[in-house]
C-alpha positions, 0 to 999 in steps of 0.5 A: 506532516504529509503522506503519499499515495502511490500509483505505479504499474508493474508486470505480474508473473503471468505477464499481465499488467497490475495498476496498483494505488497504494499507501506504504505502511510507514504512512498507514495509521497504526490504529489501523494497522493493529487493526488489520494484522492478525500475527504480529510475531512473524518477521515477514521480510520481502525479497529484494525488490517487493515491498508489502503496501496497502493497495487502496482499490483492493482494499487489503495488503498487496505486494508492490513489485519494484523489480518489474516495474512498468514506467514511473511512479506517480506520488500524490501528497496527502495531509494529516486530514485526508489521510485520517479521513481515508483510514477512517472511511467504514469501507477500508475497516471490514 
């Protein structure tokens, strides 16, 4: 099955532009994200337009803001293997 990766650009609150290259959680292994998610009882529901991702240059969770969108979102395909290799890379883990 394949996977995307995502590059997209928006326009943050203080007006400077944000390039982000990001994976969407539905595509993040769930070994890694039980890893990562400290408070698994909160409900953390995104206003309209945002969408929580894992951006692969910050290596963390970020808020991807569809509402301010600069431009088109570019989708790169990712195999099952590559992505298990991605997730698997020491520097995404700490």
């Amino acid at each position: 099955m394949m996977s995307k990766i995502y590059a997209g650009m928006f326009r943050k609150k203080n007006n400077d532009l944000r390039h982000m290259t990001f994976v969407k959680l539905d595509d993040v292994p769930d070994t890694f994200l039980e890893t990562k998610i400290k408070d698994k009882s909160k409900d953390r529901t995104m206003p309209t337009g945002m969408e929580l991702v894992w951006d692969l240059d910050k290596a963390d969770f970020r808020v991807f803001n569809y509402t301010a969108q600069v431009g088109d979102i570019r989708e790169i395909d990712m195999t099952d293997e590559e992505k298990d290799k991605l997730f698997a890379n020491k520097s995404l883990t700490t």
